[in-house]
C-alpha positions as CSV (number, residue, x, y, z in Angstrom):
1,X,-10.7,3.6,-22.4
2,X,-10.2,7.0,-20.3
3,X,-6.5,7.1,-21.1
4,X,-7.2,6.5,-25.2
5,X,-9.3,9.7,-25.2
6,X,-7.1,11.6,-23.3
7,X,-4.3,10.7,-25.3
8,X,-6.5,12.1,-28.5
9,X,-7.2,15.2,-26.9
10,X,-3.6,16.0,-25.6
11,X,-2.4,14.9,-28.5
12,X,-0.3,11.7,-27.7
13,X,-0.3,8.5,-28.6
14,X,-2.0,5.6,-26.6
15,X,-0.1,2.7,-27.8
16,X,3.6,2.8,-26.8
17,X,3.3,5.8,-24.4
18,X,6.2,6.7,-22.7
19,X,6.3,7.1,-18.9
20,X,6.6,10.8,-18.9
21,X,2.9,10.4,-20.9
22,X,1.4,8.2,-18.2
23,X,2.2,10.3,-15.3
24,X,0.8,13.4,-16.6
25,X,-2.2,11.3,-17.4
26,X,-2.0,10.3,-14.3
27,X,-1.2,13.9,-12.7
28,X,-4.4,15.1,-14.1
29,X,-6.9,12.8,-13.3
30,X,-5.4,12.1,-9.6
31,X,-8.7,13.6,-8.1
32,X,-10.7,10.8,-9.3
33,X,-8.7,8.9,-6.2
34,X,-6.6,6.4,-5.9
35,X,-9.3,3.6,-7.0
36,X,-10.0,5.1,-10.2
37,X,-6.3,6.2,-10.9
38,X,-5.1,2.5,-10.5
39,X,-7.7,1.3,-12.5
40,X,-7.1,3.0,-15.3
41,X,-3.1,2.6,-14.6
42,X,-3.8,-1.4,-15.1
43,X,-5.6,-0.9,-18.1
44,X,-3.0,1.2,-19.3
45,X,-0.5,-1.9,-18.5
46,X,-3.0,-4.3,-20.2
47,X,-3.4,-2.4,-23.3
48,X,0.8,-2.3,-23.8
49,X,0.9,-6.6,-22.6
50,X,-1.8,-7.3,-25.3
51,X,-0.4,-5.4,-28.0
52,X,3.5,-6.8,-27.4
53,X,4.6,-3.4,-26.1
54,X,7.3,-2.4,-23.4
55,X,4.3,-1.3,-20.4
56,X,5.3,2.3,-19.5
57,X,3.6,2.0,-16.1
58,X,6.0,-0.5,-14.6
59,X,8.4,2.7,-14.3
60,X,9.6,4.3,-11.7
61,X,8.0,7.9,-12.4
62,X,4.9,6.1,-12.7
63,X,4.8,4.2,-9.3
64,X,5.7,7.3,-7.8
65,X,3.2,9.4,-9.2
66,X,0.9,6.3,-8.0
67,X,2.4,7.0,-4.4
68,X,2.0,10.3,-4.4
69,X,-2.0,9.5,-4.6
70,X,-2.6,6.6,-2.4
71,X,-0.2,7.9,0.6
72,X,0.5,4.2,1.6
73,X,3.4,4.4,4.2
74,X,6.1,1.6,4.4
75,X,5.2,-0.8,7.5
76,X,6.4,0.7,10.5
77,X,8.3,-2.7,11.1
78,X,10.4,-2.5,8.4
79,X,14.1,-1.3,8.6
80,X,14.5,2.4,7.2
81,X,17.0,1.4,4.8
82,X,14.5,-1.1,3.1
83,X,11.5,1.3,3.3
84,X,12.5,2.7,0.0
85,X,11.8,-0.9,-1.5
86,X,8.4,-0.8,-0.2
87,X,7.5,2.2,-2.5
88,X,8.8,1.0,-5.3
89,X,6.6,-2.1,-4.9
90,X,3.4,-1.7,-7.8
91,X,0.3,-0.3,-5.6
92,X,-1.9,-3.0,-5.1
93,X,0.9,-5.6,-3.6
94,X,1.9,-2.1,-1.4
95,X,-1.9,-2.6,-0.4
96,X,-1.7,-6.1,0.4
97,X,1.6,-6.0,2.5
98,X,0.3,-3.0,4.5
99,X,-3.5,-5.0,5.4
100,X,-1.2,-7.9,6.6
101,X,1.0,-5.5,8.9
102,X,-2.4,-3.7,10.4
103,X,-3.3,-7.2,10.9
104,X,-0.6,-8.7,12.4
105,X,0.2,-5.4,14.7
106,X,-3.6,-5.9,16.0
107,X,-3.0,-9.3,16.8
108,X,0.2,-8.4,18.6
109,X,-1.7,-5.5,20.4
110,X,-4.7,-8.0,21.6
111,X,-1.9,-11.1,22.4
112,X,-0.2,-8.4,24.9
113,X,-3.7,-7.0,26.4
114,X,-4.3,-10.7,27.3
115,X,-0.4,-11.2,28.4
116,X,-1.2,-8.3,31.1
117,X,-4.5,-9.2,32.2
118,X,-3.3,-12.9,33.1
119,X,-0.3,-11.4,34.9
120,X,-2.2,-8.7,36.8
121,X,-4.8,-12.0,37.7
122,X,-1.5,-13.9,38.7
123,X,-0.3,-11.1,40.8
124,X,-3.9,-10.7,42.5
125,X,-3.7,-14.1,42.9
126,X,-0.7,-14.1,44.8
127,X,-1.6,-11.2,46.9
128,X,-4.9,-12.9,47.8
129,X,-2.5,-16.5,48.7
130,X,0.1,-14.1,50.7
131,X,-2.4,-12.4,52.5
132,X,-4.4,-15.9,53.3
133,X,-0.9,-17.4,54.1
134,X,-0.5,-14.6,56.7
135,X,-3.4,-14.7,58.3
């Protein structure tokens, strides 16, 4: 496991690391991405479960070192005094809420295309009758 080795060569121990130990861990290897980084951040989390230990990575320095990397924005929807919430959500249900919001605001984008093409047929439509009418 990456964060075992690392923890040998900076001299700290893997099994009941504190916080301030995971984000540095998670400081240096941030260029890996975000995909890597979470990886080992839930292996990090399973390692502490399975050995009956407090999991150092549900803290809050560690989900924002985590946001620093993945530079998921709160949903646009949301009110700005919950967006702080949204950040301190773990990464991968940040991930899930932010696909459904891209969906539902496409959905909403092609529902109103179709709104105005009907009512710019509707108001053709009416010029066409008007004109017919007059004539």
């Amino acid at each position: 496991m990456m964060f075992e080795r690392w923890c040998l060569l900076n001299g700290e121990k893997p099994y009941g690391a504190s916080p301030e130990t995971v984000v540095r861990f998670i400081n240096e290897i941030s260029s890996l991405g975000i995909s890597h980084v979470w990886q080992a951040v839930l292996e990090i989390s399973r390692m502490h479960y399975g050995s009956s230990l407090n999991d150092p990575t549900l803290s809050g320095l560690v989900t924002n070192a985590i946001n620093k990397i993945s530079g998921i924005q709160p949903p646009r929807s949301w009110p700005p005094a919950e967006k702080h919430r949204f950040l301190s959500l773990p990464f991968d249900i940040q991930l899930i809420i932010s696909k459904r919001e891209a969906d539902r605001d496409r959905e909403v984008r092609q529902l109103q295309n179709e709104f105005a093409q009907l009512k710019r047929k509707e108001s053709e439509n009416a010029s066409t009758k008007s004109t017919t009418v007059a004539a």
